[in-house]
N, C-alpha and C positions, 0 to 999 in steps of 0.2 A: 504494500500500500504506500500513496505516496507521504502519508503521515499518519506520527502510530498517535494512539489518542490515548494510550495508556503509556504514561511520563515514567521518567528512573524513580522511583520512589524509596522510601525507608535509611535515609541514610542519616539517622536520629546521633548517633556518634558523633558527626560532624558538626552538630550544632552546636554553640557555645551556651544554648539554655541548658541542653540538655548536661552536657560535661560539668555547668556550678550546679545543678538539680542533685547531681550523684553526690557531690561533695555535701552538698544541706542535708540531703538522707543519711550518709555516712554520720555527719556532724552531729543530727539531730537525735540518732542511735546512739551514741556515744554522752549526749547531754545529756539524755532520759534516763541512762542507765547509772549517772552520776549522781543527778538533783531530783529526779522525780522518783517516788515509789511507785513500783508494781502496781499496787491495788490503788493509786490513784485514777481517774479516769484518761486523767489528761496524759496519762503515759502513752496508752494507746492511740489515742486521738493525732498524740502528735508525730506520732511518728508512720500513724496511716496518713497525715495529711502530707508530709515529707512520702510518702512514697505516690501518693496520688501524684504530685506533681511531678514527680518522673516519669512514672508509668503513663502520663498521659500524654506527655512530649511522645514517649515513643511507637505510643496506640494512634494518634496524629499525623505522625509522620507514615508508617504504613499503611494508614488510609487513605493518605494523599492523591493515591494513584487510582483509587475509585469515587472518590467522593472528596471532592474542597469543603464543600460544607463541614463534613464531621471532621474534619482536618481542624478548622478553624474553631470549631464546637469544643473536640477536645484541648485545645491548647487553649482556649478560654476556661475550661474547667481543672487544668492545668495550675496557670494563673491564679485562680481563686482559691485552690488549697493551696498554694504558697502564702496567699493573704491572709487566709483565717490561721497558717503556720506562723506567719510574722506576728500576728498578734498573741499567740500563744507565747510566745517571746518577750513581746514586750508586758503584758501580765505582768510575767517570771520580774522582769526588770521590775516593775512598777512595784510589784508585791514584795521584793526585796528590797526596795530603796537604791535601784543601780539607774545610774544616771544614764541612757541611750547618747552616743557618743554624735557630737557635731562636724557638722561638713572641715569644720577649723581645727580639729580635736588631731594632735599629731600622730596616735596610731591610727584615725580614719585615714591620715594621710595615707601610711604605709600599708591599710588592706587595698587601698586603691591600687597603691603599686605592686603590690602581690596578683590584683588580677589582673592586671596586665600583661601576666607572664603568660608566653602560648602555653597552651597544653598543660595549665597547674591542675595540681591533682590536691586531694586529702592531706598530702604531706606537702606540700606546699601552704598550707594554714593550721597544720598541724599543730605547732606551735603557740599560736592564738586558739585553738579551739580548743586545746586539752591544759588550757594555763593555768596553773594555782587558784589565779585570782577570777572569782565569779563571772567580775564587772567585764574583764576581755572576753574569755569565754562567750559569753552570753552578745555581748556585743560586735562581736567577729563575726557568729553565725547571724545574727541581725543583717549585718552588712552584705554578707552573701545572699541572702534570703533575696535584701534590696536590689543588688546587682542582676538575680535570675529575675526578677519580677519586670526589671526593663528592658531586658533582654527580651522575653516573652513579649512584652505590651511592642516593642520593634518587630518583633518575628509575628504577631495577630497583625498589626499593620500593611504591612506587606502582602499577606495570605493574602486578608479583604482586597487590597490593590490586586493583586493577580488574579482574583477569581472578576474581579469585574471587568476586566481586564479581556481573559483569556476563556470565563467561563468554568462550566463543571464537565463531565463527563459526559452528560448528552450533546452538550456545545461540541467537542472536539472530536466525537463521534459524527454527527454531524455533517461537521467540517470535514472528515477525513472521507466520507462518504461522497459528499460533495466533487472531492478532490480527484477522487479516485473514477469519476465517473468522468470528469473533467480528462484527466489523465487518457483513457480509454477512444474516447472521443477522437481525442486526437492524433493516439495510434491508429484508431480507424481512417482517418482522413488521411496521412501520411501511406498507408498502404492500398488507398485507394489509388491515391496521387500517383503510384509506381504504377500501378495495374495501366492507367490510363497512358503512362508516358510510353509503355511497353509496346502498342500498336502503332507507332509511326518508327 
């Protein structure tokens, strides 16, 4: 065909949401199991909502190739459990008396320059996430929380650009339909054009 209407899809790895999303789920397993009890509710809560926003980046991204819509759907629900997880966060802070760190605040400086770095991983905040002190801890994964949440809201931006854009799946079906009959057409005409030239 002369265009496939089903796109490369699934390549959720490659996203920079989805790479801080692992880090916030590692991070956020690792908080729970330090400052929250078991039999609190909020243990579970938080760290199913830490896994919702990963798992939905990559249920998003494999659907892409059928469906923009549920692409956009899940990375919207995505999104929203990383929100109700930041606030789960700030709670902690607020109920502790830990101050949530400002844009001027000089270790906000250095998580900024931490994500900077390509391809950081867990052990790249490693350091901040598993620190003595509460107020980092708790304030580092905050900062990542923030960083994946504007990543997402760029990456839902975009989807919506592309899908009005280029359309869903019956659009490009469609199109390739279209194309291919197009295509056809004009093989015929081209081998007619020889038949004809053939008798002089």
């Amino acid at each position: 065909m002369s265009e496939k209407f089903i796109p490369i899809h699934g390549g959720y790895k490659n996203l920079l949401s989805y790479q801080k999303s692992v880090i916030v789920y590692d991070a956020t397993v690792y908080f729970c199991k330090r400052f929250i009890s078991k039999r609190d509710r909020t243990y579970d809560q938080m760290i199913q909502a830490a896994r919702s926003g990963k798992q939905n980046i990559i249920e998003g991204s494999m659907a892409s190739a059928t469906s923009k819509g549920t692409e956009i759907k899940l990375t919207n629900v995505a999104r929203a459990s990383l929100e109700e997880l930041l606030e789960d966060y700030r709670d902690f802070s607020r109920t502790n008396k830990i101050e949530e760190w400002s844009i001027e605040h000089s270790y906000a400086n250095r998580l900024r320059m931490l994500n900077r770095i390509p391809d950081a991983t867990y052990e790249t905040f490693k350091k901040g996430i598993e620190n003595a002190e509460p107020a980092i801890c708790v304030n580092v994964i905050i900062g990542l929380i923030k960083v994946t949440n504007k990543l997402l809201d760029k990456q839902i931006a975009r989807l919506e650009k592309d899908f009005v854009k280029d359309g869903g799946l019956r659009e490009r079906m469609f199109r390739a339909r279209l194309n291919e009959r197009k295509d056809n057409l004009e093989k015929l005409k081209d081998e007619k054009g020889k038949e004809n030239k053939s008798f002089f």
